[in-house]
N, C-alpha and C positions, 0 to 999 in steps of 0.2 A: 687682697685685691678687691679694689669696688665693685658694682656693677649696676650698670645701666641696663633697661633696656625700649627702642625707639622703636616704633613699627609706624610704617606707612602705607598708607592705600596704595594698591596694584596700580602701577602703571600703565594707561593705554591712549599709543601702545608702547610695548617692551620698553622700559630703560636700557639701550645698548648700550655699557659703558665700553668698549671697546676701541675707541676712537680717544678715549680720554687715558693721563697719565695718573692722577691722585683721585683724594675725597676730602674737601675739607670742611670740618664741623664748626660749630660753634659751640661753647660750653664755660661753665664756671666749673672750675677746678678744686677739691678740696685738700687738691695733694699728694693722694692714693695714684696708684696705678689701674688702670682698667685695660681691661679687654673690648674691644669692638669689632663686632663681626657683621660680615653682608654675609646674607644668605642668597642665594641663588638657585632658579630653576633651568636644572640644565635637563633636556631628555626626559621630562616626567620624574625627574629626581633632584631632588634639592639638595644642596651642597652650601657648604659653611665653610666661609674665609675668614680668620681671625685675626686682629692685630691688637698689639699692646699696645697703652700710651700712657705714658706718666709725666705729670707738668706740677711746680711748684703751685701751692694756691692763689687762686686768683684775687685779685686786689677786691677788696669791697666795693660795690656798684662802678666793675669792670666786666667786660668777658674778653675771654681768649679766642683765638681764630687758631684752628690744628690744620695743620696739611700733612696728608698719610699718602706719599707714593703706592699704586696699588699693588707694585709688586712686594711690598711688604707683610700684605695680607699671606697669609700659610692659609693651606686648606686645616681642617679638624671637625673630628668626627670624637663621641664618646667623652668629652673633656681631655682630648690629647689633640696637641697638633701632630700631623702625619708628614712621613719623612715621604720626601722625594721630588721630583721635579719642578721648578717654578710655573706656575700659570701663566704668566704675562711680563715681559722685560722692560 
C-alpha cells in the first residue's frame, strides 16, 4: 500500500462538511492502492476517517479526478479500522 500524505492550513472558520455527500481529489496514480484519511476535530479530540483507493496508472501528462462518497470513510484508530456504526449515510 502507498502513502501519501496532504495537510492543510486550518480552516476559518470550521470546514462543515455536513451538508456535503463526497470528496474529490485530484492525483496521478502509479497503480498502488492507498489509504486516505480526513482527520477531524470533534469535542477537543481528533478522530481519523480512513478510505482506500486504488486506480490503474495514470496516463503520462494526465491526472485523474477520484470521487469518494463520505460514507465510505471507516473511522481508525491505531493502524486498524474500528467496527461499528456508520457516521454519515
Amino acid at each position: 500500500v502507498g502513502f501519501v500524505n496532504l495537510i492543510s492550513n486550518e480552516f476559518e472558520p470550521e470546514l462543515d462538511l455536513f451538508g456535503y455527500w463526497s470528496v474529490v481529489i485530484k492525483l496521478k496514480s502509479d497503480g498502488r492502492p492507498y489509504l486516505l484519511g480526513l482527520e477531524c476535530l470533534n469535542r477537543n479530540t481528533y478522530m481519523v476517517f480512513n478510505g482506500i483507493i486504488s486506480l490503474p496508472p495514470t496516463p503520462e501528462n494526465e491526472w485523474d479526478f477520484y470521487e469518494i462518497p463520505l460514507h465510505h470513510f471507516r473511522p481508525y484508530d491505531n493502524g486498524e479500522f474500528i467496527q461499528g456504526q456508520q457516521h454519515q449515510k
